[in-house]
C-alpha positions as CSV (number, residue, x, y, z in Angstrom):
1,X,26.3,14.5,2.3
2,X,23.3,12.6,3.7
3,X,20.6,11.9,1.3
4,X,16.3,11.9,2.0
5,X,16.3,8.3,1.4
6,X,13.2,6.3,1.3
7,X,12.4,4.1,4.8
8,X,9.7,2.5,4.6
9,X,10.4,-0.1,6.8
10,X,11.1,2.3,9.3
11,X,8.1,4.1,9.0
12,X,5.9,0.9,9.3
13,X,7.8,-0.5,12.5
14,X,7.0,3.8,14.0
15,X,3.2,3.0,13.0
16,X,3.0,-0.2,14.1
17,X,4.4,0.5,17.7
18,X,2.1,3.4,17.3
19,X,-1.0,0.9,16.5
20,X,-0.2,-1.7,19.1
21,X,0.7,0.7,22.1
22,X,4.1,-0.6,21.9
23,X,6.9,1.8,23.2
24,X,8.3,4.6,21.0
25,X,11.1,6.8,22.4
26,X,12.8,9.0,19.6
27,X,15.2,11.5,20.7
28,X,16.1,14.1,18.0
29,X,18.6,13.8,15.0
30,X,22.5,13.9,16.0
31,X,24.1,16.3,14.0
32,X,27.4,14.8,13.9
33,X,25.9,11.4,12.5
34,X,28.7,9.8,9.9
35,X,27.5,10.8,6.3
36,X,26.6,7.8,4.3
37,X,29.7,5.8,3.4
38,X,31.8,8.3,5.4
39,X,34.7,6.3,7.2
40,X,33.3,5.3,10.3
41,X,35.7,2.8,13.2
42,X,37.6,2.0,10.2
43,X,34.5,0.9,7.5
44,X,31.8,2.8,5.2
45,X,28.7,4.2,7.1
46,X,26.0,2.2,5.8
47,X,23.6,4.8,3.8
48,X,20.5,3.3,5.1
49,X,21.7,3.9,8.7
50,X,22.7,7.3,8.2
51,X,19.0,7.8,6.6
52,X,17.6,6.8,9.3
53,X,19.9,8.6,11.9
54,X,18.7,11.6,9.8
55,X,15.3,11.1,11.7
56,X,16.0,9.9,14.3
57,X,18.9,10.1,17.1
58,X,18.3,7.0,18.8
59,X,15.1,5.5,20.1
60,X,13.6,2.4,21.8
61,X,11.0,0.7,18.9
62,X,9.1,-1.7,20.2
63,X,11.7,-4.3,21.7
64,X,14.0,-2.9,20.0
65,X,16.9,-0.2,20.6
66,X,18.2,2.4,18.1
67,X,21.4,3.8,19.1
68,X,22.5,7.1,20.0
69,X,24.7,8.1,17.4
70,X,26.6,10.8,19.2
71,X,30.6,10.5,19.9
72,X,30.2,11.1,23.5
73,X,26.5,9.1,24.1
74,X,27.9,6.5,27.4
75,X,25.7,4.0,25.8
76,X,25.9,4.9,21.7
77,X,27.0,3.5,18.8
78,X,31.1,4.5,19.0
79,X,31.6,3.7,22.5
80,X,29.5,0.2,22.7
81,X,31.3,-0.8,19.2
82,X,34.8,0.0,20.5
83,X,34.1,-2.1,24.0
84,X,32.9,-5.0,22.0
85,X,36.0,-5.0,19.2
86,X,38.5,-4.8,22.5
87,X,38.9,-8.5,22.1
88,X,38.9,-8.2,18.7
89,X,36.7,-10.9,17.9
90,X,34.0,-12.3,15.2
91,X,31.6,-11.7,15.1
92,X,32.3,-7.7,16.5
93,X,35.5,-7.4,14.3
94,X,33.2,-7.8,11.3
95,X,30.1,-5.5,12.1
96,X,28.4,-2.6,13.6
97,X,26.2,-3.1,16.2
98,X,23.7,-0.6,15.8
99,X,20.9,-1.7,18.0
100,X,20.0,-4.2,20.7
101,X,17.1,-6.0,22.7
102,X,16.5,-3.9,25.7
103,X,18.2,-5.3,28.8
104,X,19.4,-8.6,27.0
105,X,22.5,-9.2,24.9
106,X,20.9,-9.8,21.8
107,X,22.4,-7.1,18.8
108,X,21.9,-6.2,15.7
109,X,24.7,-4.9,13.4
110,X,25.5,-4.7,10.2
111,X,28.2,-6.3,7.9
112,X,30.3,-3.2,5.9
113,X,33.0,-6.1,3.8
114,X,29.1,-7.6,2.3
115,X,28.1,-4.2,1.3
116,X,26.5,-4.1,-2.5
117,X,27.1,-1.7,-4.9
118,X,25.6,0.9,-3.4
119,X,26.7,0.4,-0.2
120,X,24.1,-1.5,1.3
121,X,25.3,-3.9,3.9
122,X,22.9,-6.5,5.3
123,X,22.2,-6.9,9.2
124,X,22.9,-10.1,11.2
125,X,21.7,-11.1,14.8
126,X,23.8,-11.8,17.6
127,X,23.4,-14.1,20.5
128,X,26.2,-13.3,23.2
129,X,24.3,-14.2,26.6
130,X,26.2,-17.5,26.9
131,X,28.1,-18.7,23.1
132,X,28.5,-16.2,20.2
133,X,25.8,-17.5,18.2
134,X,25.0,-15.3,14.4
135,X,22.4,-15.1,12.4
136,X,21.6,-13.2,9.0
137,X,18.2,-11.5,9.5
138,X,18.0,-9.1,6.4
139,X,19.6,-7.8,3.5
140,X,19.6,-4.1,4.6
141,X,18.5,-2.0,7.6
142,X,15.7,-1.0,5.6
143,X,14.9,-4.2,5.2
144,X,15.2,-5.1,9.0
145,X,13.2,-2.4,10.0
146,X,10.5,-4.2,8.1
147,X,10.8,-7.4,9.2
148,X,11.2,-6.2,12.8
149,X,7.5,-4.8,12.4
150,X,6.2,-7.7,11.3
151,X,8.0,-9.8,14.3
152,X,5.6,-7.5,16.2
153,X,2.8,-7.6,14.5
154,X,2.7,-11.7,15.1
155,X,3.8,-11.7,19.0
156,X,1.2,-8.7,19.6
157,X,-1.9,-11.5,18.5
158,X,-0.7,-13.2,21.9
159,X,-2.9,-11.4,24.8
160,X,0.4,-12.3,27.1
161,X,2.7,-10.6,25.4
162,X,0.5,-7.4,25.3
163,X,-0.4,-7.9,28.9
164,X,3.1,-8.9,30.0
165,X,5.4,-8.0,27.3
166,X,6.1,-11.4,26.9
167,X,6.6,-12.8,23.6
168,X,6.3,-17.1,22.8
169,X,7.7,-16.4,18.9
170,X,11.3,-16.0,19.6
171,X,13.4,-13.6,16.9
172,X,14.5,-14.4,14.7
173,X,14.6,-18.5,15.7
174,X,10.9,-18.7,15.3
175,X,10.2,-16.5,12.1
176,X,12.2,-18.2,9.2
177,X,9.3,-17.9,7.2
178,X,8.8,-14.1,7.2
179,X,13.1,-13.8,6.8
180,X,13.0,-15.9,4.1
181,X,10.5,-13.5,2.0
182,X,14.1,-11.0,2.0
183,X,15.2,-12.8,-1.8
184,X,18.4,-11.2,-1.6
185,X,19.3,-12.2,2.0
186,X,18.4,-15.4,0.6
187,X,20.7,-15.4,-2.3
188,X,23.6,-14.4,0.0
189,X,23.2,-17.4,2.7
190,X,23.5,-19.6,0.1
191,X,25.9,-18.4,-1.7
192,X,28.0,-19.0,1.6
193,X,28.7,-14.9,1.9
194,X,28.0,-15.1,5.8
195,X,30.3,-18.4,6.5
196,X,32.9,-16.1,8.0
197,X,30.8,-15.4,10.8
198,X,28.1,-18.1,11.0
199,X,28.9,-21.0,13.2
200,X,28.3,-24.6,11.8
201,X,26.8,-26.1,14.7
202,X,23.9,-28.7,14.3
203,X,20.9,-25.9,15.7
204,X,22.2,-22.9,13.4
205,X,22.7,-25.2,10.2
206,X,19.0,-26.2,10.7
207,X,17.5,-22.5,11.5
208,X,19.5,-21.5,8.1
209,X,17.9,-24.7,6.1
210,X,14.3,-23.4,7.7
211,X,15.0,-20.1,6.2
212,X,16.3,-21.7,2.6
213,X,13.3,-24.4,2.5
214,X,10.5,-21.8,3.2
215,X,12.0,-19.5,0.5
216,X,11.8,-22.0,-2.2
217,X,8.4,-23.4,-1.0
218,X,6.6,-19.7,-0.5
219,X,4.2,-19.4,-2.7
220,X,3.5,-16.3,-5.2
């Protein structure tokens, strides 16, 4: 059964591609979208992605790309998942991709064995243009959504990126400090929840101490 859950995050990143003339594509819901916490490739829908597959069936936000959730879309969310678990590697054992940088082999996915209570599984980025790199970026799609707007709001300041669509602040590398405001995301890093897929080399250990340091010096 899917629920009318709350998105505000989502609804922000809409307006603010809306504000900033950035590109919104929505196609219309998917009927056959997995029910929240319905088995889906093996793990529990996240209920926050089926919320928002509820309004929308896919869409480009931004420089970001929802999805199609249909069974038969060439380019959806079955079919890319099952071609990247073919190897059956981390960090696409682990996660559903849901979305992904247009053109570019950056994804976002989330992490169904760190789901909460209620089901909520937090979203990590991934880096496979050369080595697998991972990062957590949020505590819930909700809560990516959310930060994702904000990304945009700081790289549309730059009168290049709006003119050229291309962006100095890198995400996530460049924004520890706006990750770091998610207090639960935070709580989960160092609790060592995301070891399994994390990688320990020197660049990532720093990017997660950025993220650690700005959330214990950020003020009130």
């Amino acid at each position: 059964m899917k629920t009318d859950v709350p998105l505000p995050g989502l609804e922000h990143l809409m307006e603010v591609c809306g504000k900033l003339g950035l590109p919104f594509e929505p196609s219309p819901p998917d009927p056959s979208t997995p029910d929240a916490g319905a088995p889906f490739l093996g793990a529990p829908f996240d209920p926050q992605l089926a919320a928002t597959y509820t309004r929308l069936g896919g869409a480009m936000l931004g420089d970001f790309v929802l999805y199609k959730p249909g069974p038969h879309d060439e380019h959806g969310l079955a079919r890319t998942n099952e071609e990247m678990r073919r190897d059956d590697v981390e960090p696409f054992r682990s996660t559903l991709v849901f979305g992904q940088e247009p053109s570019l082999a950056y994804y976002y996915g989330t992490v169904p064995k760190l789901a909460d209570a209620q089901g909520i599984q937090p979203v990590i980025y991934i880096d496979a243009h050369d080595q697998l790199f991972v990062l957590p970026v949020a505590s819930s799609v909700e809560r990516f959504f959310d930060l994702f707007s904000r990304y945009l709001e700081v790289v549309a300041a730059d009168p290049q990126y709006m003119e050229e669509r291309h962006a100095s602040v890198s995400f996530p590398w460049d924004v520890p400090k706006l990750i770091a405001r998610d207090e639960p995301l935070v709580r989960m890093m160092e609790a060592g929840r995301f070891d399994f897929l994390v990688k320990g080399d020197e660049h990532t250990r720093n990017w997660l101490a950025r993220v650690r340091q700005a959330a214990h010096t950020r003020g009130p």
